[in-house]
C-alpha positions in Angstrom: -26.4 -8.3 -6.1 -28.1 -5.1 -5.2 -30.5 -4.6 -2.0 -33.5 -4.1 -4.6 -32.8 -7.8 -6.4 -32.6 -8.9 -2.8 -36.3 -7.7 -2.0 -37.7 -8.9 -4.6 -36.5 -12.4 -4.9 -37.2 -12.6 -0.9 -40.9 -10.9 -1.3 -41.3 -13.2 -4.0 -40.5 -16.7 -2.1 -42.3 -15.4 0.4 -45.6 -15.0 -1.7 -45.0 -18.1 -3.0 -44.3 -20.2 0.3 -47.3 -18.7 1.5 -49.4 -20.2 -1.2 -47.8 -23.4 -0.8 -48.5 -22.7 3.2 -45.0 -23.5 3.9 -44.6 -20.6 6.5 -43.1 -17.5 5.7 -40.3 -17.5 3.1 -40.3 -21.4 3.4 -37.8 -20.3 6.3 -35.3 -19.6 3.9 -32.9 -16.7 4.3 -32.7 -14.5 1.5 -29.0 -14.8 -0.6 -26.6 -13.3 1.3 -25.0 -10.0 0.0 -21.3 -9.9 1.2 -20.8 -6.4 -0.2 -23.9 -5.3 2.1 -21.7 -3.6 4.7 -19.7 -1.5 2.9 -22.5 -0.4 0.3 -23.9 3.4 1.4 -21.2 3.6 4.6 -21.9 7.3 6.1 -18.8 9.4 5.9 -16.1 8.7 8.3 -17.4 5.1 8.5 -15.8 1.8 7.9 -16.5 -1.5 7.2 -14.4 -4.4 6.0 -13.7 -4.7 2.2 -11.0 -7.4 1.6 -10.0 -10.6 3.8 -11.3 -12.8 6.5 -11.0 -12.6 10.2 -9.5 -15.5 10.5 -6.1 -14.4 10.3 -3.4 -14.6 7.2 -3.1 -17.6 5.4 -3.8 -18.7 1.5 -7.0 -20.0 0.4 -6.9 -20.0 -3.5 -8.7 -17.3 -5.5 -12.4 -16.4 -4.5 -14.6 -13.0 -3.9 -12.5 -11.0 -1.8 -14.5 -10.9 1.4 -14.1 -14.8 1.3 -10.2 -14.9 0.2 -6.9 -14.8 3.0 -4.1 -12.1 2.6 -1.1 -12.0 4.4 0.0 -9.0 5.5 -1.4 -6.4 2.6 1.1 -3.9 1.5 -0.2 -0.8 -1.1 -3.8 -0.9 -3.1 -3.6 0.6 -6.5 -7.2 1.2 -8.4 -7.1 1.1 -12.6 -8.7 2.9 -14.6 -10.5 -0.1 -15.5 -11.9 -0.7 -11.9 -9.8 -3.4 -10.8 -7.8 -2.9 -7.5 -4.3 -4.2 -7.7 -3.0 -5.9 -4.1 0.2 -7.1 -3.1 0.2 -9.3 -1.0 2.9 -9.2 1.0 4.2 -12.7 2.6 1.9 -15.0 0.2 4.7 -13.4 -2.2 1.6 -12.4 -4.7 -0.1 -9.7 -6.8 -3.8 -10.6 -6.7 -6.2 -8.2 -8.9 -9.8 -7.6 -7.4 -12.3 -7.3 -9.7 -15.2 -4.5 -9.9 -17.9 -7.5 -9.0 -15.5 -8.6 -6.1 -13.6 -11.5 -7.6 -9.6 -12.2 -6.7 -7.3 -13.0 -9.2 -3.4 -13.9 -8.7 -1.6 -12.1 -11.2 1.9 -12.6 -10.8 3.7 -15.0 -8.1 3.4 -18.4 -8.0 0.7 -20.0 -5.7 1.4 -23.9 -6.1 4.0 -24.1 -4.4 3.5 -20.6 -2.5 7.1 -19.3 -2.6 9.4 -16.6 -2.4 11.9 -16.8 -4.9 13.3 -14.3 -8.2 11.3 -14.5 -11.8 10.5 -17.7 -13.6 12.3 -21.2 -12.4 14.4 -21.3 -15.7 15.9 -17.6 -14.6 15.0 -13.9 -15.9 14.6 -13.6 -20.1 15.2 -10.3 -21.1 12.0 -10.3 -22.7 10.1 -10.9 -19.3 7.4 -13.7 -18.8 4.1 -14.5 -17.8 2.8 -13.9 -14.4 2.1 -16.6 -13.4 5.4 -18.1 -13.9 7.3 -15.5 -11.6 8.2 -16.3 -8.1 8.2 -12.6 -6.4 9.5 -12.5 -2.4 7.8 -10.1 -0.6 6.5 -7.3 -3.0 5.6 -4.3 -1.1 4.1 -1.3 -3.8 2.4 -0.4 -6.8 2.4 2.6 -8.9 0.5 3.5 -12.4 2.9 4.3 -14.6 2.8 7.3 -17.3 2.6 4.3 -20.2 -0.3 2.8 -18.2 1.7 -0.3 -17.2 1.9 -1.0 -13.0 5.2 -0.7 -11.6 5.9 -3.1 -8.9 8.5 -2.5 -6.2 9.5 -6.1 -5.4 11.2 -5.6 -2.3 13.4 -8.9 -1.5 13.8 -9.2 -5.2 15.5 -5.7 -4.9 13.9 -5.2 -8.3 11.8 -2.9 -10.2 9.1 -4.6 -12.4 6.7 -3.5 -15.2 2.9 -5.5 -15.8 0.9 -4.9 -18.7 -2.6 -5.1 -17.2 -4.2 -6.5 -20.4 -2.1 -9.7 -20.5 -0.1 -10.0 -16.9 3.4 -10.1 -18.9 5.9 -8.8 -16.7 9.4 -7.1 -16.9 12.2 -6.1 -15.2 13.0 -2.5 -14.9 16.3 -2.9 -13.3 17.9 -4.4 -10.3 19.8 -7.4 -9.7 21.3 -8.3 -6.6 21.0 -6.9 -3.7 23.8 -4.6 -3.2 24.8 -0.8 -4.7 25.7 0.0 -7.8 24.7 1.8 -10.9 24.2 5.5 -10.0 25.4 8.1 -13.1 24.1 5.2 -15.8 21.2 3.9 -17.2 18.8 1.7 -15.0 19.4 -1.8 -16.1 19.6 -5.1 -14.9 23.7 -4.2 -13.2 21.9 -1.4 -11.4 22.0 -3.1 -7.4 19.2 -1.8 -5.0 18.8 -3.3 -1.6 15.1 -4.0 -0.4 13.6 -0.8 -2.2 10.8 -0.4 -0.3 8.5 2.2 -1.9 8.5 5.2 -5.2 6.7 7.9 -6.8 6.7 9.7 -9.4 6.7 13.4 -9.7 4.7 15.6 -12.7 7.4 15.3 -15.8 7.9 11.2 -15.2 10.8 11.0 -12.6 10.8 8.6 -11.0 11.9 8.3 -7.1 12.6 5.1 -5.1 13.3 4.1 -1.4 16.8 2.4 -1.3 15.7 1.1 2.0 19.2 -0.6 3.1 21.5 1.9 1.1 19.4 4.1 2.9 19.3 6.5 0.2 16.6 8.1 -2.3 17.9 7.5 -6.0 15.5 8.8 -9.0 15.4 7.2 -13.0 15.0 10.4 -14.9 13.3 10.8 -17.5 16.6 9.2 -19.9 16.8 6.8 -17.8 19.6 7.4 -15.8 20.0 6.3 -11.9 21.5 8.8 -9.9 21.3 9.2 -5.7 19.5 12.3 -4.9 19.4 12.6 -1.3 21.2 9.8 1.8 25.3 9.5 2.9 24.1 6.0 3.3 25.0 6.1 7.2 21.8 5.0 9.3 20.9 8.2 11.3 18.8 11.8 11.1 21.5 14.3 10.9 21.0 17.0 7.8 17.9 18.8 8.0 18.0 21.9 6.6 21.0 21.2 4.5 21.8 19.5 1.3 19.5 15.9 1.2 22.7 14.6 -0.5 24.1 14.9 3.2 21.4 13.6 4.7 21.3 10.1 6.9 17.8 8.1 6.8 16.9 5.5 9.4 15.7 2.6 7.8 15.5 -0.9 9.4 18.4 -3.2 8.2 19.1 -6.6 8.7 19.1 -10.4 7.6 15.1 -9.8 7.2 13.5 -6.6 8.3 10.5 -5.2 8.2 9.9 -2.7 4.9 10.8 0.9 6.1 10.2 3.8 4.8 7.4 5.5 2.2 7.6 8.2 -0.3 5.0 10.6 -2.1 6.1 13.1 -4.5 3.7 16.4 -4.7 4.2 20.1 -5.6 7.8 19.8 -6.3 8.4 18.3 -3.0 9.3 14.5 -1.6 7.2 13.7 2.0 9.5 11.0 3.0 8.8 8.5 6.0 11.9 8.3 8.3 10.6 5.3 9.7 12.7 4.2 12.7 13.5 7.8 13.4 9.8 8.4 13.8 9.7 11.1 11.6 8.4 12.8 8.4 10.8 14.6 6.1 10.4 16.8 3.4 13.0 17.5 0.7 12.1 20.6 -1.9 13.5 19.3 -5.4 14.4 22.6 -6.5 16.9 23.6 -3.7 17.4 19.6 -3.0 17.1 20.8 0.9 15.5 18.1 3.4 14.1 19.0 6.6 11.9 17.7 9.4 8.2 18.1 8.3 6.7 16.1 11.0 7.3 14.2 14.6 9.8 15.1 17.5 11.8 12.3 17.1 10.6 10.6 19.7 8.2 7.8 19.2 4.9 7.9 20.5 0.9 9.0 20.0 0.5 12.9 21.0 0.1 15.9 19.1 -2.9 15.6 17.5 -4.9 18.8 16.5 -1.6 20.4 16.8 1.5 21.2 15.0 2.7 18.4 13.1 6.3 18.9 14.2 5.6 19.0 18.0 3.7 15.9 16.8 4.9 12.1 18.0 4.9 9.7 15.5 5.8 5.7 15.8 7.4 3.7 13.0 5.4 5.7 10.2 5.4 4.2 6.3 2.9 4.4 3.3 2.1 8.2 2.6 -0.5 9.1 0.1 -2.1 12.8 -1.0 -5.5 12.8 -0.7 -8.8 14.3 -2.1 -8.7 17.1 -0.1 -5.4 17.7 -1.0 -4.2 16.3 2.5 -1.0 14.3 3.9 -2.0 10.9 4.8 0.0 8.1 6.4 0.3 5.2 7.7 1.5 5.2 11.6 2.3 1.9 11.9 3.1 0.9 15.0 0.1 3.5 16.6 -2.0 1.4 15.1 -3.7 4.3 13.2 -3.5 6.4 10.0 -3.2 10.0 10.5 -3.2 13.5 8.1 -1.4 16.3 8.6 -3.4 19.7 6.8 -0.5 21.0 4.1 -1.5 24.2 4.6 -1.5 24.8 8.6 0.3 21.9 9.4 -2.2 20.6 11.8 -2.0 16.8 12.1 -5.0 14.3 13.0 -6.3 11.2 13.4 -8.2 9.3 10.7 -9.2 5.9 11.2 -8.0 4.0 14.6 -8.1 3.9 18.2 -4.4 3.0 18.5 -5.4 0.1 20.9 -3.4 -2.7 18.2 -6.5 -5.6 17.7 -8.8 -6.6 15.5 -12.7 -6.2 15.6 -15.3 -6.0 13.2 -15.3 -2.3 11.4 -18.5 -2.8 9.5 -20.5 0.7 9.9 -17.9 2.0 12.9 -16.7 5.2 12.9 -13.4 4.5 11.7 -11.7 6.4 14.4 -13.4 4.1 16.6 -11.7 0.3 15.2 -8.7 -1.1 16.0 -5.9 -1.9 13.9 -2.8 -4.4 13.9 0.3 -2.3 12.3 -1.2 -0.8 9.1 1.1 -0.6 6.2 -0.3 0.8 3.8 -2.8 3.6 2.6 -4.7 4.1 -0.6 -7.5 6.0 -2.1 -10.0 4.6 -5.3 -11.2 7.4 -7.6 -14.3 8.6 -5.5 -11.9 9.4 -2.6 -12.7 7.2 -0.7 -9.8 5.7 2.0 -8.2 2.4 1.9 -6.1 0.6 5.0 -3.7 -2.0 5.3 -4.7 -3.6 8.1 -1.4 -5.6 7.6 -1.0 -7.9 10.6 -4.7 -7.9 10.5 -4.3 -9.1 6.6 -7.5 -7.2 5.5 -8.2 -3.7 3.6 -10.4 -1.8 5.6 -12.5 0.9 3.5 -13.6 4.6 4.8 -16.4 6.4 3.2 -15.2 10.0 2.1 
């Protein structure tokens, strides 16, 4: 309801309770407006925009400022104006409506879950949404066809939603494991807790084999090939061939996600996560080198040079309206941009004190965040943060 609807409704009942000599607006508050904080935010400002304070959890379906999250992953705006969520340990994709409403889209959410496609196993043909069990589904991308691709992480799978009627499909992936590179990408192609892809200007695709720790890429034929990771944990190869290249992903029985990829001007901005780095490999040379952090984990550098820069634990990268690199530092508790063209890094929204207080109207550089995940931007330019151990979005005025 807009501030003007407000003013009137209240200016009336307050004529009217004075008539009636009831005291002024019979004492009555006028209906709340939950989208009142975010609505005109200054520039640089933040406020709130999705999930409660009270910490994750699952409360059914309701206007997303009155809904639980746990532990938001990647925000992906339609061309529609729905925002597409996944949420990350309710084992969920939840759609947020332009007037505010949450919808689960895919996962089940009676019983809440984790598990791998519908109960009676994976049809070829796909199923309904609401009979999948995802585990853990970490990002979204708009395809070329206008379908969303999901990465669904512990699935180790690569899924396809129409929008229109929720009907979802596997891409490829089975098991976890590695196999399938030099064919095309089916259900015998094996991925290990992809974590995050992109996709470049001709339809490439590029995914985050987080456990392989390699980068494989579904061209255009569909065919799966590795394009840049020995798949040895480490950060040895830059300024050679990616192909000889070691990522450091987390592994283990259950680790966190790890890793993030944007594709942009021929080049992949990889997040080296546990070596607290960024990485960039040029596609047509297929070269990797360091593109930001020492190495060393840790919060200096900023207004500097990105590569004297200290990162900690960085994932979700996105390219922004001004044409920026923006990321998620995770375990800084802040999201930062590096300029592309002087290479001067800085900080965007977060104190780097890890907590939770209220962001509504704040300078965003002035809030606290809990391990952001996530970053994402709707089409007026404006910022989006998952405030993933905080399990809210927090928005940024442009």
């Amino acid at each position: 309801m807009s501030k003007l609807k407000i003013k009137l409704r209240f200016s009336i009942a307050t004529s009217l309770c004075a008539l009636l000599g009831l005291g002024p607006g019979c004492d009555r508050e006028p209906d709340p407006d939950p989208d009142a904080a975010c609505r005109d935010l200054e520039p640089g400002h933040a406020c709130t925009w999705a999930g409660l304070r009270t910490g994750e959890g699952y409360n059914g379906d309701n206007h997303r400022l009155e809904t639980s999250f746990s532990q938001p992953q990647d925000l992906l705006f339609l061309p529609d104006g729905s925002a597409w969520v996944t949420d990350f340990n309710n084992f969920l994709i939840r759609r947020i409506l332009p007037d505010g409403t949450v919808e689960s889209v895919i996962g089940s959410t009676n019983p809440i879950f984790p598990g791998d496609g519908p109960l009676g196993g994976l049809p070829p043909t796909g199923a309904e949404g609401s009979e999948w069990l995802l585990n853990h589904p970490t990002n979204l991308l708009l395809q070329p066809d206008g379908d969303v691709l999901v990465v669904a992480w512990h699935n180790h799978k690569l899924l396809t939603v129409d929008p229109d009627t929720a009907f979802v499909k596997v891409v490829c992936g089975g098991g976890a494991g590695f196999a399938g590179d030099g064919e095309p990408a089916s259900a015998s192609t094996l991925f290990k807790q992809l974590s995050d892809a992109t996709y470049d200007d001709a339809g490439n695709l590029y995914i985050v084999d987080q456990q392989n720790a390699r980068i494989r890429m579904i061209d255009t034929n569909g065919l799966i090939t590795t394009i840049a990771g020995t798949g040895e944990l480490g950060s040895a190869g830059d300024g050679g061939p990616a192909l000889m290249a070691e990522f450091s992903w987390a592994r283990g029985s259950n680790p966190n996600p790890s890793g993030g990829i944007v594709h942009h001007q021929g080049r992949l901005y990889i997040s080296d996560t546990e070596a607290d780095t960024i990485r960039v490999l040029d596609l047509a040379s297929g070269t990797i080198d360091r593109f930001a952090g020492t190495g060393e984990g840790g919060a200096a550098g900023d207004g500097g040079p990105a590569l004297e820069a200290q990162l900690n634990a960085p994932r979700d990268l996105e390219i922004g309206p001004d044409g920026d690199l923006y990321f998620a530092d995770t375990d800084n508790g802040k999201v930062r941009a590096i300029d592309l063209d002087t290479g001067v890094i800085r900080t965007v929204v977060g104190t780097g004190e890890l907590g939770i207080e209220d962001a509504e109207g704040q300078l965003a550089t002035e809030i606290k965040l809990r391990r952001p995940f996530g970053v994402a931007f709707d089409p007026e330019g404006n910022l989006y943060v998952m405030d993933s151990l905080n399990s809210r979005i927090v928005k940024v005025a442009r």
